[in-house]
N, C-alpha and C positions, 0 to 999 in steps of 0.2 A: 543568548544561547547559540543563535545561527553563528555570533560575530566570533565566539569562542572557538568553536568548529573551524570557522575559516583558518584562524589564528595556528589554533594548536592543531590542527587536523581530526580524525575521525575517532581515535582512539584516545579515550580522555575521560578523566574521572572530574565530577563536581560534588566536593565535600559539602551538605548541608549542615553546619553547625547549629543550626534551630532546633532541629529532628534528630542531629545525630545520624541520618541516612548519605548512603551513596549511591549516587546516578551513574550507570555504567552506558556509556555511548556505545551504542549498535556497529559493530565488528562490520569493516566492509567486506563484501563478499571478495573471495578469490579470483583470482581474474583464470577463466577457463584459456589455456594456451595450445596455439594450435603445434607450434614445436616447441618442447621443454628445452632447457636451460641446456640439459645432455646432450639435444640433438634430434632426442626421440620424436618420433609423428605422433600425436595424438588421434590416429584412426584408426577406426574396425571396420572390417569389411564384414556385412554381415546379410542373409537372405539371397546367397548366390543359387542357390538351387542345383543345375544341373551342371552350375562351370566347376562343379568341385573335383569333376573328372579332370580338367586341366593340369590342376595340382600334379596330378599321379603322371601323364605325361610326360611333364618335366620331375621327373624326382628327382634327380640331384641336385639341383638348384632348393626342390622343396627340403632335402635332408639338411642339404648347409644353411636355409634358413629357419631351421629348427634352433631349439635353444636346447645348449649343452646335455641339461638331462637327460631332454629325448635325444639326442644322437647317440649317449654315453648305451641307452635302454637299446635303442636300436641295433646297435653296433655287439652288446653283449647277447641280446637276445638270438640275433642272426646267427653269428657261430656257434652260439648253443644247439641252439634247432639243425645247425647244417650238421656240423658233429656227430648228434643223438642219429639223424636219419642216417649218415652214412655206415654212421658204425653198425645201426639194427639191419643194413643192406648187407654187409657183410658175417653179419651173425645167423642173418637169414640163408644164405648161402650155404655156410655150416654147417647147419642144422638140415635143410635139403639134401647135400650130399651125404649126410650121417656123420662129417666129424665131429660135432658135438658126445658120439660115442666114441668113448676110448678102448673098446673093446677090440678092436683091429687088431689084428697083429705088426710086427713090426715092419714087414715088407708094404702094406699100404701108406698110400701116399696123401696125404689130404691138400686142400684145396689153400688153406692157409695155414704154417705150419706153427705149433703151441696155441693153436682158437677153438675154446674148447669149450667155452660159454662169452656170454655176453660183455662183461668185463674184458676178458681178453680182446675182442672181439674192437671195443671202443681202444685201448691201448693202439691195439693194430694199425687201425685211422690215424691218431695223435700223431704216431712215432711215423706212417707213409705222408700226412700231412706237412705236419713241420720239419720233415727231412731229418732226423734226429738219428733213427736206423739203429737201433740198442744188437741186432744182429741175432734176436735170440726169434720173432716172429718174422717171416717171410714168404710169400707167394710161390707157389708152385708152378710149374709147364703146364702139370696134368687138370689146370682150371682153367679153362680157354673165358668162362663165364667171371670169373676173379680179373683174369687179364683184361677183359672188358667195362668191367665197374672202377677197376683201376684207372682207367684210361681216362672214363668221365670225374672219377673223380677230382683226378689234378687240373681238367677244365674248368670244372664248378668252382676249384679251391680259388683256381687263378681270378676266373670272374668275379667272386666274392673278394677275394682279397684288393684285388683294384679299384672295385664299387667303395666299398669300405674306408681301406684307406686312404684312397684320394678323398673321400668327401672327408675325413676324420682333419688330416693333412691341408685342404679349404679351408674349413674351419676354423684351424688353430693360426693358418696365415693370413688370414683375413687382417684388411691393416686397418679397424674398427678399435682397436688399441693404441693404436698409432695418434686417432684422433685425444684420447687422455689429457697426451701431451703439448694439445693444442690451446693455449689459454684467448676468452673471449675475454673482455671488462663485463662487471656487473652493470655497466649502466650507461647509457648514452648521454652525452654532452649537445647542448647548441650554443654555437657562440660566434663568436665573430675571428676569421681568422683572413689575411689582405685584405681589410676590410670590406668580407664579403660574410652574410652571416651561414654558419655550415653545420650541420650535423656529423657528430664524430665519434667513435666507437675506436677502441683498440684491440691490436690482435698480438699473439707473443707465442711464441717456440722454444720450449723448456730444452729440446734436445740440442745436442751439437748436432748430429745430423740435419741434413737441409731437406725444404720441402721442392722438390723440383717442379718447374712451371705453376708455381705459387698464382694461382688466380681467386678474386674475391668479388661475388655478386651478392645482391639484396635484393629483395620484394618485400612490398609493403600488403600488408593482407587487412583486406578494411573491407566491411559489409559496405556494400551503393546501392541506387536504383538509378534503372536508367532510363531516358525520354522517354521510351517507351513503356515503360512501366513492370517490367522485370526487373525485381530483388535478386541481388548477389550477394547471397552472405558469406561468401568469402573470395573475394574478387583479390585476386593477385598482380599487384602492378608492381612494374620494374624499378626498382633507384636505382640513378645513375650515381658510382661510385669511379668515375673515369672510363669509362667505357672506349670513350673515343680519345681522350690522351693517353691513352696505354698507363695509367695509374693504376687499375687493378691489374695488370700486373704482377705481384709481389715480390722483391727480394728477401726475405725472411730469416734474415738472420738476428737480427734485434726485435724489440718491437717496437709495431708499426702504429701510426694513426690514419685507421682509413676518414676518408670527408667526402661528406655529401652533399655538394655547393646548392643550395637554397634554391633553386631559379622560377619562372613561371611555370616553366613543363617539369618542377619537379610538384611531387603530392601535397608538400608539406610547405607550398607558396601561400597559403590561409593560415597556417598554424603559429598563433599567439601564446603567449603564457596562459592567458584568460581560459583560451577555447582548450589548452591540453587538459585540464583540469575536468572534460566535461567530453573529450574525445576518445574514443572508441580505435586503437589499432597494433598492429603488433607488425614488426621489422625482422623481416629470418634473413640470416646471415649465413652464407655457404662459403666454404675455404675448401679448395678442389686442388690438390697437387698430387705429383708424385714420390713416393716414398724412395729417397735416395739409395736404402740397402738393397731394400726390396724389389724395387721398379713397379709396385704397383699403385694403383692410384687410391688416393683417400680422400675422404669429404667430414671434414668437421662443421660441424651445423648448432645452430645458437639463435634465440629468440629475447626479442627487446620489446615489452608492453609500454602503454603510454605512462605505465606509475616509474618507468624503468628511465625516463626519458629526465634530465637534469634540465634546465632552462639558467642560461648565464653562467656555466660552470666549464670548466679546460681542466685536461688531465694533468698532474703533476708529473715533472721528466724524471725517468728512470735511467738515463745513461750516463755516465760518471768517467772520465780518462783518469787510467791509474799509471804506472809505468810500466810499458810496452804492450800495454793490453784497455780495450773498455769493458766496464762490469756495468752489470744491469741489474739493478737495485729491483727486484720483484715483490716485494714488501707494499712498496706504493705505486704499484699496475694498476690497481683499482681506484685510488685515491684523486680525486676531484678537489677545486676553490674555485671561488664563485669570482667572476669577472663582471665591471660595467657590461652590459648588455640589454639595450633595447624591448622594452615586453612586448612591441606590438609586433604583427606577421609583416614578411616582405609584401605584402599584397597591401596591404592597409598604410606601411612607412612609401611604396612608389606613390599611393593616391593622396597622399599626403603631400609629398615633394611636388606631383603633379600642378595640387593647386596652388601651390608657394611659388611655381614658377610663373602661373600664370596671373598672378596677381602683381608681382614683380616687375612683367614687361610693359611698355605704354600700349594707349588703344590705338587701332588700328586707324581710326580717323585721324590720330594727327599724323601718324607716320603716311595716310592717306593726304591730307590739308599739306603737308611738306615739299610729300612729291609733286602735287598740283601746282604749287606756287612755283616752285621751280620752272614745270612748265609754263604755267605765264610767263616769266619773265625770259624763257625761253621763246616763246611769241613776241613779245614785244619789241627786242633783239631784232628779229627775223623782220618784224614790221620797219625797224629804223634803218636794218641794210636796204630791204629796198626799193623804202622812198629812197633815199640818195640817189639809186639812178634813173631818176625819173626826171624830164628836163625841169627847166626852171622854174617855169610858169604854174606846171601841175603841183610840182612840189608845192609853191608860193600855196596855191589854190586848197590844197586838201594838205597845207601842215593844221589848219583851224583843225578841220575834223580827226587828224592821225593823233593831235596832241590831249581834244579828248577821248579818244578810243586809249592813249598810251595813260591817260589819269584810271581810266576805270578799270584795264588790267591790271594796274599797279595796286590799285583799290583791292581789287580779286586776291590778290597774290600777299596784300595786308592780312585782309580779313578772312583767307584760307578758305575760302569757299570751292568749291570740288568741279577743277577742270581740267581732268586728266585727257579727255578723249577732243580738242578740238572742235570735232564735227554737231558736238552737242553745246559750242558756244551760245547761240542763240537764247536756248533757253535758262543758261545761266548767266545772261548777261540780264536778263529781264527779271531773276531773283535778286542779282547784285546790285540791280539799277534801284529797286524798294530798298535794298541795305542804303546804297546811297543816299536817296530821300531821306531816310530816317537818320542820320548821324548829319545832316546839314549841309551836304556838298554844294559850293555857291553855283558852280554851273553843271546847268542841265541839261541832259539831251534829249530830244522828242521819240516817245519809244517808236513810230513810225520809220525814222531817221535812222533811229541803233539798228533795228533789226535790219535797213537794207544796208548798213555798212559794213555788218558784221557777219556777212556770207564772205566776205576777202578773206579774212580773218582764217575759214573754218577750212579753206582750200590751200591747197600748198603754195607754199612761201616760193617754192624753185620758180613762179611761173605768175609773179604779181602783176606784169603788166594788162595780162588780160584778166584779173580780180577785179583790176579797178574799174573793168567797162561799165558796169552799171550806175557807178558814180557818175562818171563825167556823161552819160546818158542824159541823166536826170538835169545836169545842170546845161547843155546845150542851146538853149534858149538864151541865157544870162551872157553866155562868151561871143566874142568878138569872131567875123568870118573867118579871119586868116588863124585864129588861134581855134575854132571849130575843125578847119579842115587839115592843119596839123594835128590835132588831136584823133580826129579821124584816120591820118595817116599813121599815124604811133599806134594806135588800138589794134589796126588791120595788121 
């Protein structure tokens, strides 16, 4: 059952022909989004308490971001209400000074002329309001109180008129329509592109108008906890989408394929086939320019879940040269095929290469035993120049011992035993000397003997003649006077 599921996925029927019954597999839940597919936020603000006075502060901001009905309510309501008061201010008037009676004669003069109840009264307003002026109701001198409420009135009318229809006027410019014609891909690709592996999503511009200063950012919004033990459930980290080569950018006149090169400091350096199947995260994508007619600035906004996420797949190309012009096949904007592509993450294929290389290279010991032997045989060089200038007799005398001293470096420098440093010959002459024993060497040297001849050996070559004082020391007894006190005088 589990292996059918993986097979076919979660939505899947299993026919029992035994029973006649069907097994209906359990409907995966919806993936809760923090930005929809629109654009939209998925949040409410909710239990503000006493910041609701803010709102009112800013009101026009809060009127344009009302939704149409209420502005439509708002907008009709106001001039209703302003209308009804001004016109009963004027009826009230009226009726105070008694022109509401028509009983005057014809020499009285009323305060507003033909307002003679309430209807008139509202007329009067409409036709002083919208400047219309039918010529048949008009204000008198002899209302110094009428010339007053007139006065406020064309201030109120003006305020109201400019509150209103600028935020009405807002509203309808707002370039939130603009973003419509902004097309996201249904679905993110990874793949491998100069063979680097990238994450790639496409963007596209239905209009002939241009998006001016086309720029394109990503966050990756993924629950963590951190060392310290604080949960973020929805922790916002940056993708780099070219940041620092000027790749976001955009030129937007075709579409484009944004890429999000794979790297160590990017989020998604862990992220295998295996592990998408079982991870948790979601990719908002912001497209910020300016609107060419308009000059204002727009944000089209778009969200990619981990079921949204393709693994081995590349967009198919939509652009085509016809004659004198290229067309953009927008049919297959969305359409994907699957390419060779690696399942494991960049983080898993380095530790992998890691160990391939270091199994690859030699151990360090012989490239170690290499350089050593060289250095012997770079001693023993050193040893043959400067016996030569040594007179005849010493030469004669100590070629016996130079020639086994030159058998047992040679030996060293065979059998790659570790003499990089000189000053530590001594006690590799004393491990090399047991190798010797064991492989049969016919002649031997007294370890008494090796170790006082191999202090020349450990001191520098520039300055052998006084190396060898301790040798011809030892043997002063065995030589002849005149060859003692020549040697005495060559040592000093």
């Amino acid at each position: 059952m589990s292996a059918l599921r993986r097979k076919f996925g979660e939505d899947y029927q299993v026919v029992n022909t035994s029973r006649g019954s069907t097994y209906n597999a359990p409907i995966k839940k919806k993936r809760q989004r923090f930005v929809d597919k629109n654009g939209r936020c998925n949040v409410q603000h909710g239990n503000l308490g006493g910041e609701t006075s803010r709102y009112i502060s800013d009101l026009f901001t809060t009127l344009v971001d009302l939704k149409w009905r209420w502005n439509l309510l708002i907008f009709i309501m106001t001039y209703t209400i302003a209308w009804l008061v001004m016109a009963s201010m004027w009826w009230i008037i009226a009726y105070i000074r008694g022109d509401i009676d028509q009983t005057h004669g014809e020499n009285y003069t009323p305060c507003v002329a033909n307002v003679y109840n309430f209807p008139s009264a509202f007329l009067f307003f409409i036709e002083t309001e919208a400047t219309i002026g039918y010529g048949f109701r008009y204000i008198t001198e002899k209302c110094p109180e009428g010339i007053l409420l007139f006065l406020f009135q064309s201030l109120l009318g003006s305020i109201v008129d400019a509150f209103l229809i600028g935020c009405m006027f807002m509203k309808m410019s707002q370039p939130k329509k603009r973003a419509e014609t902004l097309m996201f891909s249904r679905s993110v690709v990874i793949s491998q592109r100069d063979g680097k592996m990238c994450l790639m999503f496409r963007v596209g511009n239905l209009r002939n108008s241009h998006m001016v200063s086309a720029q394109m950012r990503c966050k990756v919004i993924k629950s963590r906890q951190t060392p310290e033990g604080e949960f973020l459930p929805l922790d916002q980290c940056e993708l780099d989408v070219g940041f620092g080569t000027g790749a976001d950018q955009l030129f937007l006149v075709s579409p484009l394929t944004i890429c999000h090169e794979i790297t160590p400091a990017s989020p998604f350096f862990d992220l295998s086939q295996r592990s998408l199947r079982s991870d948790q995260f979601e990719i908002v994508v912001i497209l910020e320019g300016i609107v060419e007619t308009t000059g204002m600035t727009c944000q089209a906004r778009t969200s990619y879940t981990e079921d949204e996420v393709l693994w081995g797949h590349r967009f198919l190309p939509v652009m085509s040269l016809e004659e004198g012009f290229f067309r953009v096949d927008y049919s297959q904007f969305h359409s994907t095929f699957e390419v060779p592509t690696s399942p494991y993450s960049i983080k898993e294929q380095e530790e992998k290469l890691s160990l391939t290389s270091l199994s690859a290279t030699p151990s360090t010991g012989n490239s170690k035993n290499r350089r050593e032997r060289i250095f012997s045989l770079d001693c023993i060089n050193a040893l043959e120049e400067k016996s030569s200038r040594l007179p005849a007799k010493l030469q004669k005398m100590s070629s016996r011992k130079e020639e086994i001293q030159m058998k047992v470096l040679r030996m060293t420098a065979d059998i790659g035993e570790k003499t990089c440093s000189t000053g530590d010959l001594p006690l590799k002459v004393q491990r090399i000397s047991s190798i010797a024993d064991n492989a049969g060497v016919e002649e031997k040297l007294p370890l008494k003997a090796f170790n006082a001849n191999s202090e020349p050996i450990t001191q520098s070559t520039g300055d052998l003649p006084h190396a060898l004082q301790p040798a011809g020391s030892r043997m002063e007894g065995n030589l002849p006077a005149k060859l003692r006190k020549m040697n005495s005088d060559r040592l000093i």
